[in-house]
PAZAPA-4460 file (N, C-alpha, C; in steps of 0.05 Angstrom, whole numbers, plus 32768, in hexadecimal, padded with zeros to 4 digits):
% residues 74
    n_x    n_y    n_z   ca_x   ca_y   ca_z    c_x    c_y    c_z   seq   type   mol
   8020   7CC2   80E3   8039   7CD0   80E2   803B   7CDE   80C7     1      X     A
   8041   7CF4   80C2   8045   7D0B   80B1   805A   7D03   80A7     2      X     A
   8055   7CFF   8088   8079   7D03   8077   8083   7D16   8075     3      X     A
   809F   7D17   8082   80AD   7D31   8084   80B9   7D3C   8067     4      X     A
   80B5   7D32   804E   80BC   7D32   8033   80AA   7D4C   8030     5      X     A
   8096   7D4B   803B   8085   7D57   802B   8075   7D7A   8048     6      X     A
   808B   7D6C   8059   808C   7D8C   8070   8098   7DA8   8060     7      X     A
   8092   7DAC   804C   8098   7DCB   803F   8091   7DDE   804E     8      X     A
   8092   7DED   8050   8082   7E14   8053   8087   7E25   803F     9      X     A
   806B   7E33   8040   8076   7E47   802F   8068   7E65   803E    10      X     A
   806E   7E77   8033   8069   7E8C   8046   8058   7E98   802E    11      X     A
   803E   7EAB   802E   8031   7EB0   801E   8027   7EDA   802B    12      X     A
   8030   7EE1   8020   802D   7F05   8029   801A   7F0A   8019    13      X     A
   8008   7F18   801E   7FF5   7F25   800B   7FF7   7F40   8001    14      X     A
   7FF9   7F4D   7FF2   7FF7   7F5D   7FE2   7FE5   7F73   7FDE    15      X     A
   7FD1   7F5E   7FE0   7FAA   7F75   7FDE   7F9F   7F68   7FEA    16      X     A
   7F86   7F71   7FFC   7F70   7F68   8000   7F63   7F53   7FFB    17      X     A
   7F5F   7F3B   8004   7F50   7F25   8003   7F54   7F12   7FED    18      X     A
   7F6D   7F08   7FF6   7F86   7EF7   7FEC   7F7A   7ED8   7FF8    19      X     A
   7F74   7ECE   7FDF   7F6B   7EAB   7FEE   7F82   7E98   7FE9    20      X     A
   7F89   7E84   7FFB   7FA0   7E74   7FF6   7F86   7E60   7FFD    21      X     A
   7F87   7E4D   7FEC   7F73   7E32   7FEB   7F8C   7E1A   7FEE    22      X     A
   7F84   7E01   7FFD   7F95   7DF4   8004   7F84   7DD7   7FFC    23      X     A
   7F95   7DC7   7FF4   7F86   7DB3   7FD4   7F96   7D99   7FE6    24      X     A
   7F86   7D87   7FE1   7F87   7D69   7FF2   7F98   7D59   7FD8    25      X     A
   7FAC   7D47   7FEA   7FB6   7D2C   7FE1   7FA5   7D17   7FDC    26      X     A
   7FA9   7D08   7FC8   7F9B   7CF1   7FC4   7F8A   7CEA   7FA1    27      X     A
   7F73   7CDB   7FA3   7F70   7CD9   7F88   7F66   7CF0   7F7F    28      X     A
   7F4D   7CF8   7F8D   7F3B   7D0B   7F88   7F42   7D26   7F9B    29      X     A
   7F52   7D3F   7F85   7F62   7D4D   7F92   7F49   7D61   7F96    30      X     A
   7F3F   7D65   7FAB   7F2F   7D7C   7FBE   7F38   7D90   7FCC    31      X     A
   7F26   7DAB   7FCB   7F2B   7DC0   7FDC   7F26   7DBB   7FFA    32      X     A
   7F3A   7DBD   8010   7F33   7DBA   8026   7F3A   7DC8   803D    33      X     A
   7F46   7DE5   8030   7F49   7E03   804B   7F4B   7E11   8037    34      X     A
   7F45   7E2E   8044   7F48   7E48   8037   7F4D   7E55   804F    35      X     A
   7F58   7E66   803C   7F66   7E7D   804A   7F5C   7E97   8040    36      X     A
   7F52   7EB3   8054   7F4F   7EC9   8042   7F67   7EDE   8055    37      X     A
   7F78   7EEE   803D   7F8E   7EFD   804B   7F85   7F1A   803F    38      X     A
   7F91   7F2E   8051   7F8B   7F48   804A   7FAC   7F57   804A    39      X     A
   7FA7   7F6E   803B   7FC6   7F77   802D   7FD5   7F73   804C    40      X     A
   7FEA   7F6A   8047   8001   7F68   8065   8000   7F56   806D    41      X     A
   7FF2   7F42   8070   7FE8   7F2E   8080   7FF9   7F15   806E    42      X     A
   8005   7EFF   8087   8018   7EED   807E   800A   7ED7   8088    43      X     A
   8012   7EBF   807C   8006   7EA5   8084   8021   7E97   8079    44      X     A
   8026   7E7F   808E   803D   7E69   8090   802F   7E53   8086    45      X     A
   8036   7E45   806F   801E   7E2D   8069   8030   7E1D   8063    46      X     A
   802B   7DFE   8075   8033   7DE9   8067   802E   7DD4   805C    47      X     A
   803A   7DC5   804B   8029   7DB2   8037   803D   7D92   8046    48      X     A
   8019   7D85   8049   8019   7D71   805A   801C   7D55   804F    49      X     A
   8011   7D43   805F   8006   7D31   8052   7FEB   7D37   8046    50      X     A
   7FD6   7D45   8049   7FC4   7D48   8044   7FBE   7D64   8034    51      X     A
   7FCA   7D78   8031   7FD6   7D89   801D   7FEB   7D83   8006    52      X     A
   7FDE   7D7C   7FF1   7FFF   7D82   7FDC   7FFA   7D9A   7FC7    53      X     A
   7FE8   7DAA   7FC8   7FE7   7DC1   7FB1   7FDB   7DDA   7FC7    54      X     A
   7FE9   7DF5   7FC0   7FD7   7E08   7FC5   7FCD   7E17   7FB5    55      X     A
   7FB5   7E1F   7FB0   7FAB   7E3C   7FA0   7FAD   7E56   7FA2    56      X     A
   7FBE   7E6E   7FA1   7FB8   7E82   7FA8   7FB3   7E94   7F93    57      X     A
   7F8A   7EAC   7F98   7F89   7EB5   7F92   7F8D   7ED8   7F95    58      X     A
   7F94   7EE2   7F89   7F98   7EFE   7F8A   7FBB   7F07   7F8A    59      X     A
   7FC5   7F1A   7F93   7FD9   7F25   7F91   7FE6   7F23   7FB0    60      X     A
   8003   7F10   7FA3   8008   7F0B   7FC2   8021   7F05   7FB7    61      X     A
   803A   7F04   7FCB   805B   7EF3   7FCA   8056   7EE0   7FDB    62      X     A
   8062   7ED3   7FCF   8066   7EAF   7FD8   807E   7EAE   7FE0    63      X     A
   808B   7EA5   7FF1   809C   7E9E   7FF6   80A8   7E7D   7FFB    64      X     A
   80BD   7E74   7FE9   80BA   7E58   7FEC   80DC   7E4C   7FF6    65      X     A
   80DF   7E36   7FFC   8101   7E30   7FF6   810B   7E30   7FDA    66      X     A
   80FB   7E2E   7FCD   8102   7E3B   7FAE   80FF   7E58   7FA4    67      X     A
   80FE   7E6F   7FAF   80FD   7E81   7FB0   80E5   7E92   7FAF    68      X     A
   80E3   7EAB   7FA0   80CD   7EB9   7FAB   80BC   7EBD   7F92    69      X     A
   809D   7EB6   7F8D   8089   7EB4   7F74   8076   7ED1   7F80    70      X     A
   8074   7EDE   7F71   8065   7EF4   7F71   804C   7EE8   7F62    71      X     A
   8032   7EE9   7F73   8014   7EE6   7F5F   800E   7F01   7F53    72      X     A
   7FF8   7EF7   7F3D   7FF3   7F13   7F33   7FD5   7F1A   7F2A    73      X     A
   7FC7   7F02   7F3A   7FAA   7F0B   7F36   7F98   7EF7   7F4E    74      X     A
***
């Protein structure tokens, strides 16, 4: 059963061309364990699990969070 503490979303828009959102494991030894590649327009709904607690995103993209909205910039 999934802790619902930790059922976030965040919405991730891309910006430019080949936008990676890397999705990073809970536990001792924090590991890469999905990627994502997005192209300008392209949206992805991501949520952090039990088995997600960090995401990476590279390139130029808006985030969208319940804490508002983070613009990346590389």
């Amino acid at each position: 059963m999934e802790n619902t503490d930790c059922n976030d979303y965040i919405v991730i828009k891309a910006k430019e061309n080949g936008v990676q959102v890397i999705g990073l494991t809970r536990g001792h030894d924090t590991k890469f364990h999905h990627t994502e590649k997005l192209d300008k327009g392209e949206v992805l709904i991501a949520q952090f699990t039990d088995h997600t607690s960090a995401m990476k995103i590279r390139g130029k993209a808006e985030v969208q969070t319940k804490h508002g909205v983070i613009e990346s910039e590389s």
